[in-house]
TORSE-565028 format. One record per residue (C-alpha): residue in three letters; x negated, y, z; residue number from 0. Coordinates in Angstrom, 1 decimal, padded with zeros to 4 digits. Layout:
<sites>
+--------+--------+--------+--------+-----+
! residu !     px !     py !     pz ! num !
+--------+--------+--------+--------+-----+
!    ALA !      X !      Y !      Z ! NUM !
...
+--------+--------+--------+--------+-----+
</sites>
This chain:
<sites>
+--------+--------+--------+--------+-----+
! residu !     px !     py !     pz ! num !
+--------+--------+--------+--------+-----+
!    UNK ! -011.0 !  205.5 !  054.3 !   0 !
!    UNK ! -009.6 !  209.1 !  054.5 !   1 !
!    UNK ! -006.6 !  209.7 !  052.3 !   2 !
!    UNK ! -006.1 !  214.0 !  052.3 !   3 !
!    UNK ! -003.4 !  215.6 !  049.5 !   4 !
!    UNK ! -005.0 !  218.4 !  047.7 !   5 !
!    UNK ! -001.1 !  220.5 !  048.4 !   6 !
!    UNK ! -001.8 !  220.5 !  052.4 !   7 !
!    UNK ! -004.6 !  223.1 !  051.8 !   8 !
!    UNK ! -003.2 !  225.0 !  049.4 !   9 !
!    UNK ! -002.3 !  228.4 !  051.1 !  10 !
!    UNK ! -002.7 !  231.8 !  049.4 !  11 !
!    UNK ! -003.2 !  235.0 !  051.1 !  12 !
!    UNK ! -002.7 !  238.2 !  049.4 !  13 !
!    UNK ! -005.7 !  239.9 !  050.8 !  14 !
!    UNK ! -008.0 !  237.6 !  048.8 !  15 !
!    UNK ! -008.9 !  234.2 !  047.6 !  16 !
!    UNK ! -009.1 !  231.4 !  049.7 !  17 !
!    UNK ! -011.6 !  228.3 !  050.8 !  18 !
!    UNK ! -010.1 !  225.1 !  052.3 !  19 !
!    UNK ! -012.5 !  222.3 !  053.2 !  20 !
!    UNK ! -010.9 !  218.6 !  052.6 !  21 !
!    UNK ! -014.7 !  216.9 !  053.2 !  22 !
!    UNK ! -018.2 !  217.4 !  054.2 !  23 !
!    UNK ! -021.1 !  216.1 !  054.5 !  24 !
!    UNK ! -025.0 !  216.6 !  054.2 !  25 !
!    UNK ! -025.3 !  216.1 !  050.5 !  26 !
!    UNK ! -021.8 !  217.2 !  049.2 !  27 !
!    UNK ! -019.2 !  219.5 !  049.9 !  28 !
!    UNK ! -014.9 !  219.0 !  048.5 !  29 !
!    UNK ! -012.9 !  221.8 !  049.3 !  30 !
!    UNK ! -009.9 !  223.3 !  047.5 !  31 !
!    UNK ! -010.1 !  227.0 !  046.1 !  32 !
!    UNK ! -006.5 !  229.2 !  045.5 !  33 !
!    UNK ! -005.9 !  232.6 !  044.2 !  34 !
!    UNK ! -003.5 !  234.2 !  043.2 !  35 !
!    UNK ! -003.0 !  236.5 !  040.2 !  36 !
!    UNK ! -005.9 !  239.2 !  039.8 !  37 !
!    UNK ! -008.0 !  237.6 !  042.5 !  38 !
!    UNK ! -011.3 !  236.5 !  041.6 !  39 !
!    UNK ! -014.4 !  234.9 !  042.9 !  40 !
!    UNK ! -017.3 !  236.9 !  042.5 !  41 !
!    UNK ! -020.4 !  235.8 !  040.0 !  42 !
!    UNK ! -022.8 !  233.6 !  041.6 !  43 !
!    UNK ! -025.4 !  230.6 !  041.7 !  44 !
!    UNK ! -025.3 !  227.8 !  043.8 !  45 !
!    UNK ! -029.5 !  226.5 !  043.4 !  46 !
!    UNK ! -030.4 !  223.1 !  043.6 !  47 !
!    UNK ! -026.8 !  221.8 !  043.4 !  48 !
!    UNK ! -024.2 !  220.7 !  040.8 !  49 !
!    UNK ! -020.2 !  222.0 !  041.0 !  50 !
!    UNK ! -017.6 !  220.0 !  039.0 !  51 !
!    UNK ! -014.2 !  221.5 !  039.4 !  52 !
!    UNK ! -010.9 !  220.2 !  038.6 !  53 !
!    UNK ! -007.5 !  222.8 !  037.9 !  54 !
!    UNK ! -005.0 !  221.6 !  039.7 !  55 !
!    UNK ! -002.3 !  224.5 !  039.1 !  56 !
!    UNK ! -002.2 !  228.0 !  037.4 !  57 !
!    UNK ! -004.5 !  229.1 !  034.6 !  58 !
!    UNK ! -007.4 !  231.7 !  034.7 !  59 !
!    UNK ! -010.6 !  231.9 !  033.3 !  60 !
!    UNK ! -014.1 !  230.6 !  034.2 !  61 !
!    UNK ! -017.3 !  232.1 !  033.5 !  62 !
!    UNK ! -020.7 !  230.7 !  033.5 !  63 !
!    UNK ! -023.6 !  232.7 !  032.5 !  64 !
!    UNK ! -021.4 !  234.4 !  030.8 !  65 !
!    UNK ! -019.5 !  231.8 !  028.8 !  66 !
!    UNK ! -015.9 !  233.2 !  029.6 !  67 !
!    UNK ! -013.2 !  230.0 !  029.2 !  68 !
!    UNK ! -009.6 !  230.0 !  029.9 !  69 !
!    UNK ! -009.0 !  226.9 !  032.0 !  70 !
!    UNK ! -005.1 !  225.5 !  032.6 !  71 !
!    UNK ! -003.9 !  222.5 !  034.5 !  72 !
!    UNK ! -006.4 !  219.1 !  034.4 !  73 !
!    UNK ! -009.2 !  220.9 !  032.8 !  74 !
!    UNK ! -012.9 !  219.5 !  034.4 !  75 !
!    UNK ! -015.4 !  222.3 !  034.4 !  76 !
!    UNK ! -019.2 !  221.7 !  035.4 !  77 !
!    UNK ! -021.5 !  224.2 !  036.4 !  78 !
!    UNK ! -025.4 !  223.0 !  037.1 !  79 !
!    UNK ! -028.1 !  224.7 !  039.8 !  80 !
!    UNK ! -029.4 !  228.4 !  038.9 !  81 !
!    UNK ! -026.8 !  228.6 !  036.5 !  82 !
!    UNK ! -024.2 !  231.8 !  037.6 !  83 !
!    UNK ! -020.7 !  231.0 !  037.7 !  84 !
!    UNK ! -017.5 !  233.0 !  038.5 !  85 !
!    UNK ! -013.3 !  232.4 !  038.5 !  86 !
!    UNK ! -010.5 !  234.8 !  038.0 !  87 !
!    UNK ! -007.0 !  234.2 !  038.7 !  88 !
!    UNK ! -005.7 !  235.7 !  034.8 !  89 !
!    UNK ! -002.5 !  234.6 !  035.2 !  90 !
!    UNK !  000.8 !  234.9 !  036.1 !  91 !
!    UNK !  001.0 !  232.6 !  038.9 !  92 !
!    UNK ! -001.5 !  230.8 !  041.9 !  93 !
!    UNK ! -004.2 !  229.3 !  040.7 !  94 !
!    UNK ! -005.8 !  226.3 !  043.1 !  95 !
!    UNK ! -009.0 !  224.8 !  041.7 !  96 !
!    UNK ! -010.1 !  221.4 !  043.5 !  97 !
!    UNK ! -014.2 !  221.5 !  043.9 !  98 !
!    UNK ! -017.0 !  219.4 !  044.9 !  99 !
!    UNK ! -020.6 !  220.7 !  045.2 ! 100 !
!    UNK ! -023.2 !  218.0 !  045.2 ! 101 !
!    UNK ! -026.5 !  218.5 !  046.5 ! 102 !
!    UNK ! -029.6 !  217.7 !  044.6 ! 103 !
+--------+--------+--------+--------+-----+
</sites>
């Protein structure tokens, strides 16, 4: 059993978003995402896989295929294979999102 705390990779830069792996393997990836306000990860798919991400601080909004959501503390999101998906940091403070990409 590995035990990791979601707060030991969360580190923001002010040059840009940033990407902390807690666990990988060959089918499935768990990494923590943080930006801070205006920063934004650009529109994009990820084929042949599912996301499910978790907020774990801030608010900001998530778009997928162009379904624009504001998303706050707790809320679960789930974006599915071709489908194009995209974060920006709208608020006032860091925003760290907790995701894991599952392989098909």
């Amino acid at each position: 059993m590995d035990i990791r705390n979601a707060t030991e990779v969360q580190d923001y830069q002010e040059s840009r978003f940033t990407k902390n792996i807690l666990y990988q393997n060959d089918k499935s990836t768990a990494f923590v995402l943080n930006f801070l306000p205006g920063q934004m990860l650009p529109p994009h798919p990820h084929p042949n896989a599912h996301v499910y991400l978790y907020t774990i601080e801030g608010t900001g909004t998530c778009t997928i295929d162009g379904d624009e959501q504001v998303i706050s503390v707790k809320d679960v999101i789930h974006c599915e294979n071709q489908q194009i998906l995209s974060i920006e940091n709208t608020g006032e403070g860091p925003l760290s999102i907790y995701v894991v990409l599952a392989k098909e």
